[in-house]
N, C-alpha and C positions, 0 to 999 in steps of 0.2 A: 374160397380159394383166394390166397394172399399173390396178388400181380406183383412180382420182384421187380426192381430195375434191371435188372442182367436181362427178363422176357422181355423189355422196353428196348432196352439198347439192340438187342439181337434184333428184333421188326427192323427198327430201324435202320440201321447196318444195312440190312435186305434191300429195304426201299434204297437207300443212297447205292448198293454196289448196285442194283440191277437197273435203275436209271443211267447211271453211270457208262455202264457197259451196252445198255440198249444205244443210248446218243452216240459213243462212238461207234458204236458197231454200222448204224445207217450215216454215219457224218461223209462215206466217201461218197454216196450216190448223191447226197445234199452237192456235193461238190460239183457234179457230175451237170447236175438237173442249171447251177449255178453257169458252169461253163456255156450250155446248151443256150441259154437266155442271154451271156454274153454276147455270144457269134453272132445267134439272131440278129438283134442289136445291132453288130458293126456290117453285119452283110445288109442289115435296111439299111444302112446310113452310107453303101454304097464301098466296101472294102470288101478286099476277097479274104481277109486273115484277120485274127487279133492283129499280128506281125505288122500287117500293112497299115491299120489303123494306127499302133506304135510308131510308128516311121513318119505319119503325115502328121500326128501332134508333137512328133523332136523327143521320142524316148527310145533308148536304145536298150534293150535287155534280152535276154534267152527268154526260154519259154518255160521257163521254172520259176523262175524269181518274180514275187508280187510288186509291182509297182508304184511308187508313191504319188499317184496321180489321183486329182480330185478333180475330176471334170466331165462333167455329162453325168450319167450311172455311178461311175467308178469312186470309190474309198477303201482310202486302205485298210482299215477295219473290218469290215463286212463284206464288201464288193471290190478286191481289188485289180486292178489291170494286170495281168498275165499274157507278156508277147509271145503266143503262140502262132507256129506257123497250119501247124493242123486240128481241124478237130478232137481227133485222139489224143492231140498232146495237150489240149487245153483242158479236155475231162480228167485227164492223169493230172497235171499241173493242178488246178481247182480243188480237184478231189483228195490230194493229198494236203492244200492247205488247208481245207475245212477239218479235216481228220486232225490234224493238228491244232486247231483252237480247240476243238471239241476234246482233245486230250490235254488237253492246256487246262481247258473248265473243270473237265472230272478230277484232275490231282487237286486244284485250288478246293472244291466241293470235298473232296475227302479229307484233307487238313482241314477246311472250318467244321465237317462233323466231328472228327475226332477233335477239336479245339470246344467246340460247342460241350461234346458230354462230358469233359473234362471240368468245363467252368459246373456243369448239371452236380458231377458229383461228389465237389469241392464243396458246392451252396449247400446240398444237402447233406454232407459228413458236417459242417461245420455248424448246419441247422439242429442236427439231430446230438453232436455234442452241447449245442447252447442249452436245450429242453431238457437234455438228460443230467446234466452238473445237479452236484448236490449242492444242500444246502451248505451255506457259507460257516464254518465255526466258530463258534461264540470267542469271543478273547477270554484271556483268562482272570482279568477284571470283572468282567460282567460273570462270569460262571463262579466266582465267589462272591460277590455280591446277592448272586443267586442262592445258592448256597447258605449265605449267613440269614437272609432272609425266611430261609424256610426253619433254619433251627430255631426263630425264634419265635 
């Protein structure tokens, strides 16, 4: 049995969407689990809220918007500051920005596979035209020369 590239491409297809769709699918409880560890955090360190911990370092925000603060835990990238004044709204806040990078990765991840089998099946059309070209034609110098050679 001959493995096509179209059975290659299709597995993999599978693999990228259902990774894909698994990461975001649990990225909001990621969110969640991330908020939980926050609060922890500022209720040891002696605040009753994100809110309140916002206020004594001099940042003023709702409790949607990530914060650009780089201090203690907190980065904007990975761990950002969210002034939440409740729990609930810091698991909802959290949870919908992790859902968001992780929808942010799966579009970038599905343009480099589709960019990736793109370059796969350029190299090998252009592979498989190099090997298959015929041979080059004689000029028509050399093919009567040929020629006169043999009549005599």
């Amino acid at each position: 049995m001959k493995i096509r590239w179209q059975l290659w491409f299709l597995v993999t297809l599978l693999i990228c969407a259902f990774y894909c769709i698994w990461d975001t699918t649990f990225a909001f409880s990621r969110g969640e689990k991330l908020a939980q560890a926050d609060w922890t955090y500022v209720e040891k360190a002696g605040h009753k809220s994100l809110a309140g911990y916002c206020s004594k370092i001099g940042v003023t925000g709702d409790g949607k918007t990530p914060q650009t603060v780089t201090k203690e835990v907190f980065e904007p990238a990975k761990n950002p500051l969210i002034c939440a004044s409740s729990l609930e709204e810091a698991k909802q806040s959290y949870g919908l920005f992790v859902q968001g990078q992780s929808r942010k990765a799966s579009t970038q991840m599905v343009f480099m596979f589709i960019g990736a089998w793109l370059v796969i099946l350029l190299a090998l059309f252009g592979l498989m035209k190099w090997t298959n070209r015929k041979a080059a034609p004689e000029s028509a110098s050399t093919a009567e020369k040929s020629k006169s050679k043999a009549r005599r």
